[in-house]
C-alpha positions as CSV (number, residue, x, y, z in Angstrom):
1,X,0.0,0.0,0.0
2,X,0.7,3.3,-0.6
3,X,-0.5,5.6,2.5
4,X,0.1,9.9,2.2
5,X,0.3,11.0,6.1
6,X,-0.4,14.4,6.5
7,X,1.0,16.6,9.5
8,X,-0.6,20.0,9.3
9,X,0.6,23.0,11.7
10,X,-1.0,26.2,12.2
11,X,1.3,28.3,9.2
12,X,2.9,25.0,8.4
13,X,2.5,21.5,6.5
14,X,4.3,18.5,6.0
15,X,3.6,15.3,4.4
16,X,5.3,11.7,3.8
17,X,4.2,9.2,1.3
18,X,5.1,6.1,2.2
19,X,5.3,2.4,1.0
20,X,4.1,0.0,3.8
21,X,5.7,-3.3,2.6
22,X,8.9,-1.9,3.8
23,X,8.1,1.5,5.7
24,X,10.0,3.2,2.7
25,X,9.7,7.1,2.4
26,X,9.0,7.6,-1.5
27,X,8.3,11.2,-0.9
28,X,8.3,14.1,1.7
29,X,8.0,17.8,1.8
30,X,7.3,20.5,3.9
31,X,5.9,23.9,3.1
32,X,6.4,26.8,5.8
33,X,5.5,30.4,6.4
34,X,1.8,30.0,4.5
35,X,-0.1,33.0,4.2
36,X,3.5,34.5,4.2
37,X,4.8,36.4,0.9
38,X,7.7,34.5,1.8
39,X,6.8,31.0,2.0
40,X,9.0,28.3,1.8
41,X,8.4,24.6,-0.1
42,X,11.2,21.4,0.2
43,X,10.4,18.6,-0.8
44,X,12.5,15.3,-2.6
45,X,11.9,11.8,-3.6
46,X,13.4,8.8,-1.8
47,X,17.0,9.6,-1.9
48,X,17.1,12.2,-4.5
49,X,18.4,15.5,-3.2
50,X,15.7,18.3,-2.0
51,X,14.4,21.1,-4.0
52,X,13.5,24.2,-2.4
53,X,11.2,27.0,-3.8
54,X,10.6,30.1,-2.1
55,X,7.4,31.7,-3.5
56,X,3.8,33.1,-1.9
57,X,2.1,30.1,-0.5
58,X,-1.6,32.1,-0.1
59,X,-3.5,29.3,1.8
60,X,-3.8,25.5,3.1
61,X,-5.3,24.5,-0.2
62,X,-2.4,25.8,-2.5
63,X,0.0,24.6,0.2
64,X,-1.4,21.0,0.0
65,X,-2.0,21.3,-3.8
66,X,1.6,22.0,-4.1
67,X,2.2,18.2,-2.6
68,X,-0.1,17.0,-4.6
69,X,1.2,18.4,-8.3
70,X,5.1,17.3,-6.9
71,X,3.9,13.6,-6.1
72,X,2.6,13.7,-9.4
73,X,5.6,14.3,-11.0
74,X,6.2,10.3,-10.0
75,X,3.1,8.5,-8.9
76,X,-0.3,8.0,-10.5
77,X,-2.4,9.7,-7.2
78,X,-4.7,6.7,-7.6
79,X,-1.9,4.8,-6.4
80,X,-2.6,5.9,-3.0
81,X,-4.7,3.9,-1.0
82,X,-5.4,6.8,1.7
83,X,-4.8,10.0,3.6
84,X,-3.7,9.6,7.0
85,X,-3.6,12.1,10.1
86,X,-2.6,12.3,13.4
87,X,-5.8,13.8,15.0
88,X,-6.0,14.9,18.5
89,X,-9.3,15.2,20.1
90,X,-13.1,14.4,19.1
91,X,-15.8,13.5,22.0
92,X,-16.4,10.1,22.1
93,X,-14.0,9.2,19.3
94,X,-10.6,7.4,19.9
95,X,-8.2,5.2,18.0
96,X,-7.9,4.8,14.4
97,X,-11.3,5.8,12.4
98,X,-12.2,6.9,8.9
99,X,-12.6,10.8,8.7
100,X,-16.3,10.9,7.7
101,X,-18.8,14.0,8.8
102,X,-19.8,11.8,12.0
103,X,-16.3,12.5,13.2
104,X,-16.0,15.7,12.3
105,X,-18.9,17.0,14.0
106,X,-17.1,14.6,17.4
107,X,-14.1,17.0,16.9
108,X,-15.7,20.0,16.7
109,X,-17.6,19.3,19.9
110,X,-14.4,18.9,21.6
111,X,-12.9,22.1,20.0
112,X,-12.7,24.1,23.1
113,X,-10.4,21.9,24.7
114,X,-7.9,21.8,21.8
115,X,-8.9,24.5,19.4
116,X,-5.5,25.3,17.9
117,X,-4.9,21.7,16.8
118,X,-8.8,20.8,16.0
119,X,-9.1,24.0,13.4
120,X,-5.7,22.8,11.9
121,X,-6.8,19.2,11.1
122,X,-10.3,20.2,10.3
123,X,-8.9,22.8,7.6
124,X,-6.3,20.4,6.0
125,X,-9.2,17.4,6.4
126,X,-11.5,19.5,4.7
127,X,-8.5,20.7,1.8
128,X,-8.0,17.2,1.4
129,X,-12.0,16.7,0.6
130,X,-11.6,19.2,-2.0
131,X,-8.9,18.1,-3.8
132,X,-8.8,14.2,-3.4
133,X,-12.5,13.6,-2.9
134,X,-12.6,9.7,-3.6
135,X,-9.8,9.2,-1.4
136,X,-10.5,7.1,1.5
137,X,-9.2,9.8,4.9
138,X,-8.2,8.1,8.1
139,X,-7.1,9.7,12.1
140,X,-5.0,7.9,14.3
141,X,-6.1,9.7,17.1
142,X,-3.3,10.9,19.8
143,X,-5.6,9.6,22.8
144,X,-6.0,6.2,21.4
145,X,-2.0,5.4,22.8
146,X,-3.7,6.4,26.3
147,X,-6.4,4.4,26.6
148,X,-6.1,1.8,28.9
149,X,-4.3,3.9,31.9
150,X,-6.2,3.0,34.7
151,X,-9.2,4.5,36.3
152,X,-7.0,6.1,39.1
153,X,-4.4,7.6,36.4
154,X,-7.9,9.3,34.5
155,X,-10.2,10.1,36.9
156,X,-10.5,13.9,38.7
157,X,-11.7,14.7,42.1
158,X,-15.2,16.0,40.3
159,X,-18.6,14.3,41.5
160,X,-18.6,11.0,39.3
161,X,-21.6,11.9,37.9
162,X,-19.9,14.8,35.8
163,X,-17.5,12.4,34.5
164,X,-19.8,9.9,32.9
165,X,-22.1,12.9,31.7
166,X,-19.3,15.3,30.5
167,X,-16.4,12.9,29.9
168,X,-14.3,14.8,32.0
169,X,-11.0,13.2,32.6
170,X,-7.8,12.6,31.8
171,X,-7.3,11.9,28.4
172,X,-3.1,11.9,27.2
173,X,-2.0,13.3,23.9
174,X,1.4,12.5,21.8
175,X,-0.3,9.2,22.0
176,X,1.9,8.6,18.4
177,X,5.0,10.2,19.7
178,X,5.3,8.4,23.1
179,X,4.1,4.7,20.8
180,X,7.5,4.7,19.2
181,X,9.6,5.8,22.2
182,X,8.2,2.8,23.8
183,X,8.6,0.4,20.2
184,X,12.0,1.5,19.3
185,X,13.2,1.8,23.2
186,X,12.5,-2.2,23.5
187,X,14.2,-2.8,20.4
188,X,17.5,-0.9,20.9
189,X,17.7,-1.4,24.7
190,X,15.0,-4.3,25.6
191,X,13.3,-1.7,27.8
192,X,9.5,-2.7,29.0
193,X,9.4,0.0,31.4
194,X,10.2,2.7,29.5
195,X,9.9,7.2,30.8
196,X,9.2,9.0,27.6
197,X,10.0,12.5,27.2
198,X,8.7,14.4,24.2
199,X,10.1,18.4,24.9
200,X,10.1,20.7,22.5
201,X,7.1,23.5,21.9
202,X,4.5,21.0,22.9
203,X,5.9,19.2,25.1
204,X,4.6,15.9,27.5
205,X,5.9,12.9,29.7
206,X,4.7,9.4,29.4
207,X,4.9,6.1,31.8
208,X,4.8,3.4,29.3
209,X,4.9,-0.3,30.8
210,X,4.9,-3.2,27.9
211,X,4.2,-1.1,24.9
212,X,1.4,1.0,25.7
213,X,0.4,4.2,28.7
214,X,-0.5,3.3,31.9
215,X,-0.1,7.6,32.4
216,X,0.9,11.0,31.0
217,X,1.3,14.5,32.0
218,X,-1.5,15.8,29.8
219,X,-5.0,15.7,31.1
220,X,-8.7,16.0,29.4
221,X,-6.5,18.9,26.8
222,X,-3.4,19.5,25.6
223,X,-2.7,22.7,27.8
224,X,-1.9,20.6,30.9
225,X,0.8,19.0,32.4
226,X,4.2,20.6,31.4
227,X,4.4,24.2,30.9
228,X,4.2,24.6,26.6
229,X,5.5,27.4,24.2
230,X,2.3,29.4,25.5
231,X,0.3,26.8,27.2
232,X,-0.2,27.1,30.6
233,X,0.5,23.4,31.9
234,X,-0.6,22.8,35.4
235,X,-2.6,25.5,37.1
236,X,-4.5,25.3,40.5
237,X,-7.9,26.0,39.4
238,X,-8.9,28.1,41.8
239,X,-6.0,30.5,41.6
240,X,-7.4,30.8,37.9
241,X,-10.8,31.5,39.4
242,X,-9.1,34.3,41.6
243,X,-7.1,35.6,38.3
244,X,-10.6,35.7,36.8
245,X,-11.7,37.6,39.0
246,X,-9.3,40.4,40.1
247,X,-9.0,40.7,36.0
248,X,-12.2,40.7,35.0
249,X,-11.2,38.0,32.7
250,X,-14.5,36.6,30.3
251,X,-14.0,32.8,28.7
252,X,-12.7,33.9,25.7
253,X,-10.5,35.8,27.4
254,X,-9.0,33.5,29.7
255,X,-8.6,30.9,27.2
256,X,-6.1,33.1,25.5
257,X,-4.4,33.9,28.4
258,X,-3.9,30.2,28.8
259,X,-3.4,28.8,25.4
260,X,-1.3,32.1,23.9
261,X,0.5,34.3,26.2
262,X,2.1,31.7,29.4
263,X,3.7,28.4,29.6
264,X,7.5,29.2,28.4
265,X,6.9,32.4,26.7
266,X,4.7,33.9,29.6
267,X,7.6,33.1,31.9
268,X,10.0,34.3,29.8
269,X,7.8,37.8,28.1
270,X,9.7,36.9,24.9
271,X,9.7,33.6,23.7
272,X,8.4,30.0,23.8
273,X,11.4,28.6,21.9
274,X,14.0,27.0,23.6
275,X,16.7,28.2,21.7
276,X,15.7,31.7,22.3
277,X,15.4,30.7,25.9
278,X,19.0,29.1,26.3
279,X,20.3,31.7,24.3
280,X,19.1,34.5,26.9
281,X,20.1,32.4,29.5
282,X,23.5,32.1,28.4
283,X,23.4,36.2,28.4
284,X,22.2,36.2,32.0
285,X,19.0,37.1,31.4
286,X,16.8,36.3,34.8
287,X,13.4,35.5,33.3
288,X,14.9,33.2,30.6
289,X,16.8,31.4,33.3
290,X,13.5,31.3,35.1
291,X,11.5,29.6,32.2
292,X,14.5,27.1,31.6
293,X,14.7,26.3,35.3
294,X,10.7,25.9,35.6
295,X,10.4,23.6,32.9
296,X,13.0,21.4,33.8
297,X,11.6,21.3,37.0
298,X,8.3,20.1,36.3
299,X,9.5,17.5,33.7
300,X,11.8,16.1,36.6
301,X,8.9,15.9,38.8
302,X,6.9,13.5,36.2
303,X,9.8,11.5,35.8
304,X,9.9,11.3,39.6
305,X,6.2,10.2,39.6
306,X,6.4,7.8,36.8
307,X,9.3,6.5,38.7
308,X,6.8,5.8,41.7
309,X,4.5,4.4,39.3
310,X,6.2,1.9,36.9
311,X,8.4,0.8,39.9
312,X,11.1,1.4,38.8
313,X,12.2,2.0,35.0
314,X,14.5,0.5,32.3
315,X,15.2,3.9,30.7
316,X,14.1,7.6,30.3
317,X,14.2,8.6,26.5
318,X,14.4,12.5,25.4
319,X,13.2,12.9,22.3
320,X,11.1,16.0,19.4
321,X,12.9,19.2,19.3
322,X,14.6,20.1,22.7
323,X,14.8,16.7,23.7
324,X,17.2,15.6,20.9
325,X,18.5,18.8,20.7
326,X,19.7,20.6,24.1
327,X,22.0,19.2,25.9
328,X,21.5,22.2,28.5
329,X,17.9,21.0,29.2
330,X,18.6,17.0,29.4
331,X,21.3,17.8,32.3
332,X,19.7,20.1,33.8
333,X,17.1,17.2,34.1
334,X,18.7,14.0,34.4
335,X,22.0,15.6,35.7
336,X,21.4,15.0,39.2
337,X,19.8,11.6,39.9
338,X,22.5,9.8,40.7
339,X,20.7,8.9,44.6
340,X,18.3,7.0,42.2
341,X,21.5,5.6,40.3
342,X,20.8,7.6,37.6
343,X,23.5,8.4,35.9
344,X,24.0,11.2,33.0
345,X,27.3,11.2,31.1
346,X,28.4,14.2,30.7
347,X,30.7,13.8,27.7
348,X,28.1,11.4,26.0
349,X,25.2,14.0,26.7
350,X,27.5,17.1,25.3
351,X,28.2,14.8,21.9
352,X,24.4,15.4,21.6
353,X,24.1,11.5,19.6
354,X,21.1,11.7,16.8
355,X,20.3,8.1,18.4
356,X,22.0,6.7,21.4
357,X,22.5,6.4,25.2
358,X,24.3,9.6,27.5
359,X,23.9,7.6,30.7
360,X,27.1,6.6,32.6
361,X,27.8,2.4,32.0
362,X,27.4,2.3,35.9
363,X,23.7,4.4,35.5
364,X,21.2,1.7,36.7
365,X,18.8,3.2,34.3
366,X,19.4,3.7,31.1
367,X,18.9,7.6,29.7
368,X,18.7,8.1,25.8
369,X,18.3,10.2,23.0
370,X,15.8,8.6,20.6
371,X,14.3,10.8,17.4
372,X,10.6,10.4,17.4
373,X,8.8,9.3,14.4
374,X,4.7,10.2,14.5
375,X,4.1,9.6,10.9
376,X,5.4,6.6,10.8
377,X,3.1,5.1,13.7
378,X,0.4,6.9,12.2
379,X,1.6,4.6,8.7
380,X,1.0,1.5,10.3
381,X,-2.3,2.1,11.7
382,X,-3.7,3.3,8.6
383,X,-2.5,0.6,6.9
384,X,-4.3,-2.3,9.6
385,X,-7.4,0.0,9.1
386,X,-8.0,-0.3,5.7
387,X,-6.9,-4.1,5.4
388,X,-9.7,-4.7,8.0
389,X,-12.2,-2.0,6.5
């Protein structure tokens, strides 16, 4: 089979077109800045070297359509058995399912809790409708990794009635992400127990025990847990009551507040980026050093749970953009477990490996650097989905 997946961002998108016999990547681009004068479009075939055109990229639709006119530079497009996304949230909806209207309408329902993301998918979804209408479009849904934690990892201290009239509860997202963490953590270092750390501008930790969740850092949305580029993360909810309050804050307004202006960047007043952060903290500068020192904090403090959880793991994988990228942020982390014989090697750590181990050889648990690979997950379940559809 041939499977497209799609990986839409809010001024971003990037696609892979893979072959699933082998898992071999026939074609990937991505196109950046859209809506910019400036936008940028790479793309290549298998090995063949990239091509890169700068030109206005007005919309979604000419961004996609641009993927569309390169594949078909190579492949007939009826080659392709199906569009697949990683989707995020729809009420009621979970694991791999074909994108009909029924699901839709389940993602809109749940767009308050992950609007950002839902009004992404829906656009490219609906692009995708427009310019490939016979062809068969399929979500892997990021909760569906998260769906057998345990009752006493989901549920919230609300009357119980709420939760099985509302849903409310803890739901997990990267659910693609953290899947192969866990997959290629067993097959590198035959770890079952395995702490997953996906950091970068969404960022989330993971307890994965024989494959799948048993818990995660985000909750019923994606804005909890770890502090994000410019979501909140964990927040007493009645000191946001009081913040209300004393602000006069409506809804609306507070749901800004919490999904565009804290986590990192609110921390900071400048950026959510890490490498602006790190850079500023290099400088001196007090808030960056701040944001830095926060985030690291809370991420140690999962591990720490999960720790309590699992019972004990095999190792504790960084991986997505800050993970496999900052050395800073993974000692800063892991740099001073060593009562837990957890051991960080310096020199390893520093060498910043693509793929590879930076605990000591005397570390008890193993800590590693392993680049996360979404689409390809997302591959794979598409492909089960249609031979059983």
């Amino acid at each position: 089979m041939k499977i497209l997946i799609a990986n839409p961002g809010s001024t971003s998108y990037k696609c892979k077109l893979y072959d699933s016999a082998d898992m071999k990547v026939l074609f990937k681009a991505t196109v950046e800045r859209i809506g910019d004068s400036e936008g940028i479009y790479t793309y290549s075939f298998d090995n063949e070297k990239s091509i890169q055109v700068n030109q206005k990229i007005t919309d979604y639709f000419e961004a996609v359509n641009l993927t569309i006119t390169s594949i078909k530079e190579k492949f007939n497009i009826n080659e392709i058995d199906a569009v697949g996304f990683k989707t995020v949230h729809a009420k009621g909806v979970t694991g791999c399912v074909r994108l009909d209207n029924k699901v839709l309408k389940a993602m809109e329902d749940y767009r308050s809790l992950a609007p950002v993301h839902t009004d992404v998918y829906i656009t490219a979804i609906s692009t995708f409708q427009k310019l490939l209408s016979d062809m068969p479009l399929v979500g892997l849904f990021e909760t569906h990794f998260h769906q057998n934690i345990p009752s006493e990892a989901y549920l919230y201290g609300i009357p119980y009635e709420l939760y099985e009239k509302h849903g409310i509860r803890k739901y997990g997202f990267h659910g693609a992400s953290h899947r192969y963490i866990g997959k290629r953590a067993l097959e590198l270092y035959n770890a079952n127990k395995v702490i997953s750390c996906h950091l970068g501008g969404s960022s989330s930790v993971c307890a994965i025990k024989d494959g799948w969740s048993i818990d995660t850092s985000m909750g019923m949305s994606p804005q909890s847990g770890l502090l994000n580029a410019k979501r909140v993360g964990d927040l007493d909810p009645f000191g946001l009551l009081y913040l209300m309050e004393k602000e006069n804050l409506s809804i609306d307004e507070t749901r800004d507040l919490l999904m565009s202006k804290s986590g990192i960047y609110g921390i900071s007043g400048k950026s959510g980026d890490f490498r602006d952060i790190e850079e500023g903290m290099n400088k001196g500068d007090e808030r960056d050093t701040k944001a830095f020192k926060t985030f690291a904090y809370y991420v140690k403090r999962y591990i720490g749970e999960y720790l309590a959880i699992l019972n004990g793991a095999d190792c504790i994988v960084f991986t997505a953009g800050a993970g496999e990228n900052s050395p800073a942020l993974r000692k800063e982390i892991a740099g001073k477990l060593n009562y837990l014989n957890i051991i960080l090697d310096e020199k390893k750590n520093l060498q910043n490996p693509k793929e590879g181990l930076i605990s000591s050889e005397n570390s008890k648990i193993k800590i590693a650097v392993i680049p996360t690979n979404e689409e390809y997950i997302v591959a794979k379940e598409v492909e089960k989905f249609l031979q059983k559809d």
